[in-house]
N, CA, C and O atoms as CSV, one atom per row, in Angstrom:
chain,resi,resn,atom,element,x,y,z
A,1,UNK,N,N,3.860,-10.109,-26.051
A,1,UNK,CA,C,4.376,-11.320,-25.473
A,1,UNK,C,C,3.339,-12.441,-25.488
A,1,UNK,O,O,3.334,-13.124,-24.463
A,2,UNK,N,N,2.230,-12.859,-26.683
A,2,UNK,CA,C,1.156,-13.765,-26.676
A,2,UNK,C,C,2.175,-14.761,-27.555
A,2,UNK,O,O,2.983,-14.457,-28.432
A,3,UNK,N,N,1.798,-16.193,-26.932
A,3,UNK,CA,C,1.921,-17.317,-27.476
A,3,UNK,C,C,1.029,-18.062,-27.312
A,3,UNK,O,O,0.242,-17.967,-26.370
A,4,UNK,N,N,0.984,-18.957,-28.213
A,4,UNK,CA,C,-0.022,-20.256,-28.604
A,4,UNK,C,C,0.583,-21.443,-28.080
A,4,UNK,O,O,1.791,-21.557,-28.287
A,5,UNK,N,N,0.014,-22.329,-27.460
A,5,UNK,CA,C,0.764,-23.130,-27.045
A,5,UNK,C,C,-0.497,-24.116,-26.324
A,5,UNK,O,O,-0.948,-23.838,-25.213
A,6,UNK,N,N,-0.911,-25.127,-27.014
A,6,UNK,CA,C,-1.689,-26.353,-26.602
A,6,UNK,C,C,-3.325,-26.277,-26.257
A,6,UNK,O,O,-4.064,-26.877,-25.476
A,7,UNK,N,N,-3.519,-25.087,-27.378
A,7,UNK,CA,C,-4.844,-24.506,-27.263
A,7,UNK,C,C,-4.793,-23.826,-26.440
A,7,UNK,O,O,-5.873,-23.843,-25.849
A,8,UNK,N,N,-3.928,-22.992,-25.886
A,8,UNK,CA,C,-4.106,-21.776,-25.010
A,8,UNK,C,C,-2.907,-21.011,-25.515
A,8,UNK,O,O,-1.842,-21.379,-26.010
A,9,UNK,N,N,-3.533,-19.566,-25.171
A,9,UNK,CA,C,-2.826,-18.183,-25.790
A,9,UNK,C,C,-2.631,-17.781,-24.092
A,9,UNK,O,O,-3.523,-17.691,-23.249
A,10,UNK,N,N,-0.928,-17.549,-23.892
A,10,UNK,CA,C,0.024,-17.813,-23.077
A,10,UNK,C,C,0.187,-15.918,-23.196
A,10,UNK,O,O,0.623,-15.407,-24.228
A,11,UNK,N,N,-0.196,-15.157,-22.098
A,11,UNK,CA,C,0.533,-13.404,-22.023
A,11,UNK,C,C,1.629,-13.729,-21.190
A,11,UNK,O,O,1.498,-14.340,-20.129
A,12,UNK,N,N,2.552,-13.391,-21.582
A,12,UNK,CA,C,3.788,-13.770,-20.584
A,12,UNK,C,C,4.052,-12.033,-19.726
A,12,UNK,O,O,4.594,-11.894,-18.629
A,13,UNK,N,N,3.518,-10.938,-20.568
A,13,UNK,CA,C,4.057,-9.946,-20.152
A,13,UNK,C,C,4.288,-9.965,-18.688
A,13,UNK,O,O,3.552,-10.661,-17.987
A,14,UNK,N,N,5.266,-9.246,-18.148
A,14,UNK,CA,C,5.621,-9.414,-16.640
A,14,UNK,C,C,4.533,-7.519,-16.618
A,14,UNK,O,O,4.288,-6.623,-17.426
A,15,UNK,N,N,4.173,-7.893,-14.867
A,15,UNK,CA,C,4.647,-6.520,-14.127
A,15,UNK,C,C,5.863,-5.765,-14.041
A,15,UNK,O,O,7.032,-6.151,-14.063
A,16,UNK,N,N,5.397,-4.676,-13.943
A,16,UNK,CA,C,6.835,-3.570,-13.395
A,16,UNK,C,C,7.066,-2.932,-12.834
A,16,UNK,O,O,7.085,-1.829,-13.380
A,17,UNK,N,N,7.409,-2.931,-11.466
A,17,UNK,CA,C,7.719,-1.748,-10.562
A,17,UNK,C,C,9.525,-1.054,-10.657
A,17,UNK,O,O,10.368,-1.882,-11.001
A,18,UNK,N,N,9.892,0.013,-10.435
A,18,UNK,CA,C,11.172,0.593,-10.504
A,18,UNK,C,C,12.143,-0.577,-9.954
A,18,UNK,O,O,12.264,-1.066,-8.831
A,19,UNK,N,N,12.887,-0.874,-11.378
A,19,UNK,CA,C,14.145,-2.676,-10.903
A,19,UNK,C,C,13.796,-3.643,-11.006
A,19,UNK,O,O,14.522,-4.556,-11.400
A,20,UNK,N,N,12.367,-3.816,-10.643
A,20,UNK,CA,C,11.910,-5.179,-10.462
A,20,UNK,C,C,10.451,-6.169,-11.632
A,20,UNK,O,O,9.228,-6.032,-11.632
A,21,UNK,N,N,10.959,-6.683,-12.095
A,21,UNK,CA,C,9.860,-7.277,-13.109
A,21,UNK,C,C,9.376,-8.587,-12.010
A,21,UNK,O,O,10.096,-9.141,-11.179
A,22,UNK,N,N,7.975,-8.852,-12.303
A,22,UNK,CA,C,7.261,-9.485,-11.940
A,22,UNK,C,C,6.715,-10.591,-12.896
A,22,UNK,O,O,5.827,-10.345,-13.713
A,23,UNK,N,N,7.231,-11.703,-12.770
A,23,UNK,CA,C,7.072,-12.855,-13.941
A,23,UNK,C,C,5.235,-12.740,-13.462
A,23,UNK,O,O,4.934,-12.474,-12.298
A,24,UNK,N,N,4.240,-12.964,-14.458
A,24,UNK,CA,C,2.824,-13.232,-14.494
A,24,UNK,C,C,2.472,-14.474,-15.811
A,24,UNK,O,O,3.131,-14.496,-16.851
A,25,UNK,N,N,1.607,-15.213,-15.594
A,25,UNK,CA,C,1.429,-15.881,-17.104
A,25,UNK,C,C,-0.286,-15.485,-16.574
A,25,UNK,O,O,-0.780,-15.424,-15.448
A,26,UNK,N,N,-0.745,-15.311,-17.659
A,26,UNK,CA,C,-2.372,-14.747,-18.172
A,26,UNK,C,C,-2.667,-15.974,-18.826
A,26,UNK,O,O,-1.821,-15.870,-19.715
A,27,UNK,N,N,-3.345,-17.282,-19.106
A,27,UNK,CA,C,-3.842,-17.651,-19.918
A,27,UNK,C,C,-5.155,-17.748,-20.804
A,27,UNK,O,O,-6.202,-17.514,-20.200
A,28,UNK,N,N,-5.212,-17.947,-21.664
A,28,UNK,CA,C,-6.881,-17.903,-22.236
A,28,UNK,C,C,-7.048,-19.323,-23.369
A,28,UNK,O,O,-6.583,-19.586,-24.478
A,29,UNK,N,N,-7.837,-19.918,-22.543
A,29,UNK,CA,C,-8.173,-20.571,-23.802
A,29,UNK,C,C,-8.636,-20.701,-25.248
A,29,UNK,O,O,-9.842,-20.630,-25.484
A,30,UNK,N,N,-7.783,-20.882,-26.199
A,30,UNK,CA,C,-7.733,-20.629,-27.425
A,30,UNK,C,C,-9.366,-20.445,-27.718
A,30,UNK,O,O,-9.901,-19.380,-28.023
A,31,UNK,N,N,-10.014,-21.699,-27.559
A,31,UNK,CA,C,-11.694,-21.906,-28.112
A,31,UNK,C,C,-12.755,-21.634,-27.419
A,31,UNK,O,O,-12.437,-21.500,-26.237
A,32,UNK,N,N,-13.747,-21.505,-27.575
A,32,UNK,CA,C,-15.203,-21.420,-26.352
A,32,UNK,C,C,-15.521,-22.231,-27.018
A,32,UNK,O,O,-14.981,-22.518,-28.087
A,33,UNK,N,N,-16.825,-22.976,-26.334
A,33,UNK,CA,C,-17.982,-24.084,-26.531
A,33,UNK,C,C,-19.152,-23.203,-26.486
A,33,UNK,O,O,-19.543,-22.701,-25.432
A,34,UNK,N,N,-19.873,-22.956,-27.939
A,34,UNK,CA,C,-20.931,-22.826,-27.824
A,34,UNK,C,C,-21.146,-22.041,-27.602
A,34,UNK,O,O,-22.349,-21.877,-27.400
A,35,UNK,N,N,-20.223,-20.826,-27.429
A,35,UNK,CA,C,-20.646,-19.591,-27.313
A,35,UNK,C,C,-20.224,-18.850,-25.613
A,35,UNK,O,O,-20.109,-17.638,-25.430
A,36,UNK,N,N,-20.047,-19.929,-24.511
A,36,UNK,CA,C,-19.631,-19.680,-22.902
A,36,UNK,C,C,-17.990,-18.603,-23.119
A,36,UNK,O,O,-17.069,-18.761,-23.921
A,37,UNK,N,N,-18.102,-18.002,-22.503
A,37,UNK,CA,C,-17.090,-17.317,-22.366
A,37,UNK,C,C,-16.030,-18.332,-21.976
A,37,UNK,O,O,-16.130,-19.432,-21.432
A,38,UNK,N,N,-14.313,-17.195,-22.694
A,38,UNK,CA,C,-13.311,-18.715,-23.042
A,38,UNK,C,C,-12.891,-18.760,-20.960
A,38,UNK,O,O,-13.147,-17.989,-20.036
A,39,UNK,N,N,-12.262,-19.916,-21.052
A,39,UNK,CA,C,-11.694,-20.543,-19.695
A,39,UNK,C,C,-10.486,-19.234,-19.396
A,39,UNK,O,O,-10.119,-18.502,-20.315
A,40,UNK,N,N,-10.166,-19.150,-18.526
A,40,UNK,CA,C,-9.068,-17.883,-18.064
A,40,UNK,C,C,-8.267,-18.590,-16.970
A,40,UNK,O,O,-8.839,-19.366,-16.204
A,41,UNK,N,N,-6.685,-18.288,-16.859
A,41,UNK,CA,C,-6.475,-18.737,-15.483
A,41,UNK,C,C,-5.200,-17.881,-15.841
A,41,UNK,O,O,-4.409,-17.970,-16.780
A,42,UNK,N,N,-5.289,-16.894,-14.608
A,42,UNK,CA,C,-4.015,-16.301,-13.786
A,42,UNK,C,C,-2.934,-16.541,-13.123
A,42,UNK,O,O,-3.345,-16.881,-12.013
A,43,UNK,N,N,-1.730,-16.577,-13.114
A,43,UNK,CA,C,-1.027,-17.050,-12.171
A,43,UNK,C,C,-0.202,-15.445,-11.713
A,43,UNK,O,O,0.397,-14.906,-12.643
A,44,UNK,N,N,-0.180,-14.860,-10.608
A,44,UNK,CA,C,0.448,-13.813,-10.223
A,44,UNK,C,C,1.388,-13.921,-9.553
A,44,UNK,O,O,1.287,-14.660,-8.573
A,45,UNK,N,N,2.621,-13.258,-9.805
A,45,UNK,CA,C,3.977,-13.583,-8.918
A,45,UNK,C,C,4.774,-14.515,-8.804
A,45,UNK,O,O,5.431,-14.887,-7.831
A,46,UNK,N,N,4.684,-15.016,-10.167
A,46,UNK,CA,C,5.593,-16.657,-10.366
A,46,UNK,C,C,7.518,-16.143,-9.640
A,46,UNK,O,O,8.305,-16.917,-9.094
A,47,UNK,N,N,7.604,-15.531,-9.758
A,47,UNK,CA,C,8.716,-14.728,-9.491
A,47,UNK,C,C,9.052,-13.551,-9.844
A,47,UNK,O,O,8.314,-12.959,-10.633
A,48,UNK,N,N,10.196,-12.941,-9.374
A,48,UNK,CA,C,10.654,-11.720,-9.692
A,48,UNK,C,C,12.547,-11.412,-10.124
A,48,UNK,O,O,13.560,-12.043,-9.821
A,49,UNK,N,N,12.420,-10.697,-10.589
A,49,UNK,CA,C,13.361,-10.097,-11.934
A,49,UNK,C,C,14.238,-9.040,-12.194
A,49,UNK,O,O,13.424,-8.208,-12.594
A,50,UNK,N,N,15.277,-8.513,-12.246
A,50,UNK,CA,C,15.750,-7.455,-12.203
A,50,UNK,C,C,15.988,-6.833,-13.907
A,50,UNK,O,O,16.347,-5.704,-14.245
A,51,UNK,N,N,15.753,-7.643,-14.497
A,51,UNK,CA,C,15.308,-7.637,-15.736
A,51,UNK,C,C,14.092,-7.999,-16.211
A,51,UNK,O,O,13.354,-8.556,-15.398
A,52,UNK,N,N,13.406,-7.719,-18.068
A,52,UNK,CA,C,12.349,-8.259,-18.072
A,52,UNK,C,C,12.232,-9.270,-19.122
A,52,UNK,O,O,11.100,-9.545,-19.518
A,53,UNK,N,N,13.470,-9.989,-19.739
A,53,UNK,CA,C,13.239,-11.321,-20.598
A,53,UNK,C,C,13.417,-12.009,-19.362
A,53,UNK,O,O,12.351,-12.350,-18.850
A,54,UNK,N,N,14.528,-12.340,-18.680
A,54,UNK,CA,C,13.523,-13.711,-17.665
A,54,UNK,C,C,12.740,-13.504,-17.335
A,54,UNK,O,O,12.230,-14.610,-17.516
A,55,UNK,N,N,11.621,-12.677,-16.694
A,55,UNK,CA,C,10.855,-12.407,-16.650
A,55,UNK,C,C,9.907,-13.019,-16.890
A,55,UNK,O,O,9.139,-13.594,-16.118
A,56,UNK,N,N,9.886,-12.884,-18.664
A,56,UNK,CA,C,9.256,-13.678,-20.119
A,56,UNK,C,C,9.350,-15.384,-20.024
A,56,UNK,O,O,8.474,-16.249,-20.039
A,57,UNK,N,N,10.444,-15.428,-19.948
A,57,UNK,CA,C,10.597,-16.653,-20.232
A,57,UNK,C,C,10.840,-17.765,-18.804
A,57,UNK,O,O,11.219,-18.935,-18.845
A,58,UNK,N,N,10.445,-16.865,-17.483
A,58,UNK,CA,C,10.016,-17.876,-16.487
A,58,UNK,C,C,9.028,-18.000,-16.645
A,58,UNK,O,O,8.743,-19.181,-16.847
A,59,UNK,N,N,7.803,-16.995,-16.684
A,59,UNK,CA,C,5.987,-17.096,-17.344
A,59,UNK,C,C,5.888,-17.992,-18.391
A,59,UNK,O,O,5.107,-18.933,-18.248
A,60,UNK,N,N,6.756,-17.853,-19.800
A,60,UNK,CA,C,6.074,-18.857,-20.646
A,60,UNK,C,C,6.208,-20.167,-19.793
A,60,UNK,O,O,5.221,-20.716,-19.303
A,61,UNK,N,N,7.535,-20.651,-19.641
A,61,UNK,CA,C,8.213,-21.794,-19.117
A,61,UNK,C,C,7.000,-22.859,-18.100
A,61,UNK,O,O,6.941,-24.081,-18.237
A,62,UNK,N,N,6.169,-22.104,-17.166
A,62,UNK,CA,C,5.735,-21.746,-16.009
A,62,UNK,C,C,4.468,-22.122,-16.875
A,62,UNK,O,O,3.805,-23.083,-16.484
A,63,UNK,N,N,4.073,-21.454,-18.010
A,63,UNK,CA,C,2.506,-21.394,-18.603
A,63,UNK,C,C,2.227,-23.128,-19.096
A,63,UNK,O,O,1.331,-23.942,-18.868
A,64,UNK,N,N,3.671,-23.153,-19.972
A,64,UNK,CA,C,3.812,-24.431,-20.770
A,64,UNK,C,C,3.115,-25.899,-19.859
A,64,UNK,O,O,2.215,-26.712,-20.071
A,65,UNK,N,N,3.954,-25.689,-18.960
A,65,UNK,CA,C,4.295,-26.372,-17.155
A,65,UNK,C,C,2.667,-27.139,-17.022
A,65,UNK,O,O,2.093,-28.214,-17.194
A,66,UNK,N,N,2.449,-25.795,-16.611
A,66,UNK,CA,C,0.438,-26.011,-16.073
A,66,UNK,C,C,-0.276,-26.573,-17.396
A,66,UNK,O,O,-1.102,-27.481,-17.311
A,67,UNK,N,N,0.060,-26.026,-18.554
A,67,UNK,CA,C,-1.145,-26.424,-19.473
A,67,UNK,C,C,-0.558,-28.038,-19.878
A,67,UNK,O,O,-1.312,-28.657,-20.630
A,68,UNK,N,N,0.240,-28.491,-19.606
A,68,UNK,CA,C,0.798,-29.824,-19.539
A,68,UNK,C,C,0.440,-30.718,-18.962
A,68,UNK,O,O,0.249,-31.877,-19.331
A,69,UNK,N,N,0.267,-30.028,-17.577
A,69,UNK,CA,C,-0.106,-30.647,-16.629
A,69,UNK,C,C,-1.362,-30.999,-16.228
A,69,UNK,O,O,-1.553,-32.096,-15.704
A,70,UNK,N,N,-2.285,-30.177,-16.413
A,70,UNK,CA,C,-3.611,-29.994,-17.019
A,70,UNK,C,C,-4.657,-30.533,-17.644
A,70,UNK,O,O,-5.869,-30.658,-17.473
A,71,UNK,N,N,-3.212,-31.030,-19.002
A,71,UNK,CA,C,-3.912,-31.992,-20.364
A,71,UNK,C,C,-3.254,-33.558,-20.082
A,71,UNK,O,O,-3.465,-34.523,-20.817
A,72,UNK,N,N,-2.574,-33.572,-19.085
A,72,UNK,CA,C,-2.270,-35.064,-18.468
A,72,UNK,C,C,-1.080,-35.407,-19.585
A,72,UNK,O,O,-0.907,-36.614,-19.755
A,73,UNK,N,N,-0.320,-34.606,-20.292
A,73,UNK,CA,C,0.636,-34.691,-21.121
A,73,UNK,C,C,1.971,-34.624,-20.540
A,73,UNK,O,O,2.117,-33.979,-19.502
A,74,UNK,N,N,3.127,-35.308,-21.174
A,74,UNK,CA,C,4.365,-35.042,-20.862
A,74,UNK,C,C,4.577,-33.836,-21.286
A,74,UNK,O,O,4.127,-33.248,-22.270
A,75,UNK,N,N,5.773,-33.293,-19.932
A,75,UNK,CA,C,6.260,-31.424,-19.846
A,75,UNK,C,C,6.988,-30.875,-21.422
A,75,UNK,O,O,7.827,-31.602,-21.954
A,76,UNK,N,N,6.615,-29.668,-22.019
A,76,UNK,CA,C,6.745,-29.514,-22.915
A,76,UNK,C,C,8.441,-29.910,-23.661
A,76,UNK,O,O,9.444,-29.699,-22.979
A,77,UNK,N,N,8.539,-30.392,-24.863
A,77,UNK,CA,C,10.136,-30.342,-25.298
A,77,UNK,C,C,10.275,-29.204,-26.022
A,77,UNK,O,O,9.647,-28.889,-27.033
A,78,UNK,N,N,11.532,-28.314,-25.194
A,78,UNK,CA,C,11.768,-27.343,-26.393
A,78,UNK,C,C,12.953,-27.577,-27.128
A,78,UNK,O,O,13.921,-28.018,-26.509
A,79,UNK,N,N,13.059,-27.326,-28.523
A,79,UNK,CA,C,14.445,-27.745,-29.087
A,79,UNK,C,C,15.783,-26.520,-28.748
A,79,UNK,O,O,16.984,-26.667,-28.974
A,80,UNK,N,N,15.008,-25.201,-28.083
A,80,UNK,CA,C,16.050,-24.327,-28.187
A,80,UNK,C,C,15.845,-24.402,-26.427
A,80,UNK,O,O,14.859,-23.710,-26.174
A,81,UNK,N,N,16.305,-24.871,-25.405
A,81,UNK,CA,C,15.818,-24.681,-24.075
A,81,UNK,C,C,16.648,-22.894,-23.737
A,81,UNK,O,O,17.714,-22.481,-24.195
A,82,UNK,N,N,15.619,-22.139,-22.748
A,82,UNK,CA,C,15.614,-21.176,-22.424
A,82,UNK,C,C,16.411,-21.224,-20.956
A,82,UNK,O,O,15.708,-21.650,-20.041
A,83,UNK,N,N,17.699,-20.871,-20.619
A,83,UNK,CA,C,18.417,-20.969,-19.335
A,83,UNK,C,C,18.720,-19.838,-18.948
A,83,UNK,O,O,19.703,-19.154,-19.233
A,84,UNK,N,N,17.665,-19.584,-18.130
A,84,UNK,CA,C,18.350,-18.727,-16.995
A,84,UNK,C,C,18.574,-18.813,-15.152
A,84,UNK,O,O,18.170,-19.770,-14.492
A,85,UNK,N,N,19.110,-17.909,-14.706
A,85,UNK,CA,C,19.429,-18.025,-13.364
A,85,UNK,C,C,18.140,-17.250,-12.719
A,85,UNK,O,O,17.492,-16.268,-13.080
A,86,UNK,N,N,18.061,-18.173,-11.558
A,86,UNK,CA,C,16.759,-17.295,-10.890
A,86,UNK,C,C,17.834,-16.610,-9.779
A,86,UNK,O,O,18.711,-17.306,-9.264
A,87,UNK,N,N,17.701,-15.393,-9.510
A,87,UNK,CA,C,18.399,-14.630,-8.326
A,87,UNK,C,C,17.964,-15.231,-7.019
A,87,UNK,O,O,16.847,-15.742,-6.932
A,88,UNK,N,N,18.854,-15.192,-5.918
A,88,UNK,CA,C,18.484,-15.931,-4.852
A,88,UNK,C,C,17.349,-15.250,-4.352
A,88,UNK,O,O,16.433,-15.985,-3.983
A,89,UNK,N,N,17.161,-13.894,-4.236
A,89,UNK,CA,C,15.930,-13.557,-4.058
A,89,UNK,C,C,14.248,-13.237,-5.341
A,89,UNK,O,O,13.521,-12.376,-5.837
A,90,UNK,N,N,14.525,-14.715,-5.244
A,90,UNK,CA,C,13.320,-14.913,-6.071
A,90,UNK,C,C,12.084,-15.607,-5.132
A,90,UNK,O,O,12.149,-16.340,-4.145
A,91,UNK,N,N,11.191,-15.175,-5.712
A,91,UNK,CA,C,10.272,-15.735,-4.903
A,91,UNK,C,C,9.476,-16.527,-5.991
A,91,UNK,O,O,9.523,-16.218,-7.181
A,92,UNK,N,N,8.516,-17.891,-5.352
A,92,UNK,CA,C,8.260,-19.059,-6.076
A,92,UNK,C,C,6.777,-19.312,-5.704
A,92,UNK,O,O,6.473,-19.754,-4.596
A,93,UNK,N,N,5.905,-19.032,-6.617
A,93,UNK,CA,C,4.643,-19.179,-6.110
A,93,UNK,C,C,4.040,-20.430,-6.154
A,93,UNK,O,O,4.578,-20.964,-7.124
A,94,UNK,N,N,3.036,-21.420,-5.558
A,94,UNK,CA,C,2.646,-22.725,-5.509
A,94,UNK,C,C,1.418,-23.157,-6.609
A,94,UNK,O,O,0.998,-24.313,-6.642
């Protein structure tokens, strides 16, 4: 589940406990400077899933989001947009 996406390589893989997927985005920055180890940033528990493509595709969605936001850029355009329903018991991390 690695994507490229604005100089950062996006793990969308979710957690998994029995029923429940755990949306996560892992990022890594594509490049280092000079040799410093690359930039990293975690986000844990973006929500949760009773399946595991939303899952996927609340993390990328979610990854896109921040590294957008980040680079002071307008939110990503996708030409195929990804729709799904979040279950009312989803939880929404800040």
């Amino acid at each position: 589940m690695l994507y490229e996406y604005g100089g950062w390589i996006i793990d969308a893989t979710p957690d998994h406990s029995p029923g429940i997927y755990f949306a996560h985005a892992r990022l890594t920055c594509a490049s280092s400077h000079g040799g410093e180890e690359p930039e990293m940033h975690i986000e844990h528990d973006i929500a949760w899933f009773e399946s595991e493509e939303p899952a996927i595709q609340c993390a990328h969605l979610w990854a896109m989001t921040w590294i957008d936001e980040r680079e002071g850029r307008s939110p990503a355009r996708n030409p195929d947009p990804v729709s799904f329903a979040m279950p009312s018991h989803t939880t929404q991390a800040g």
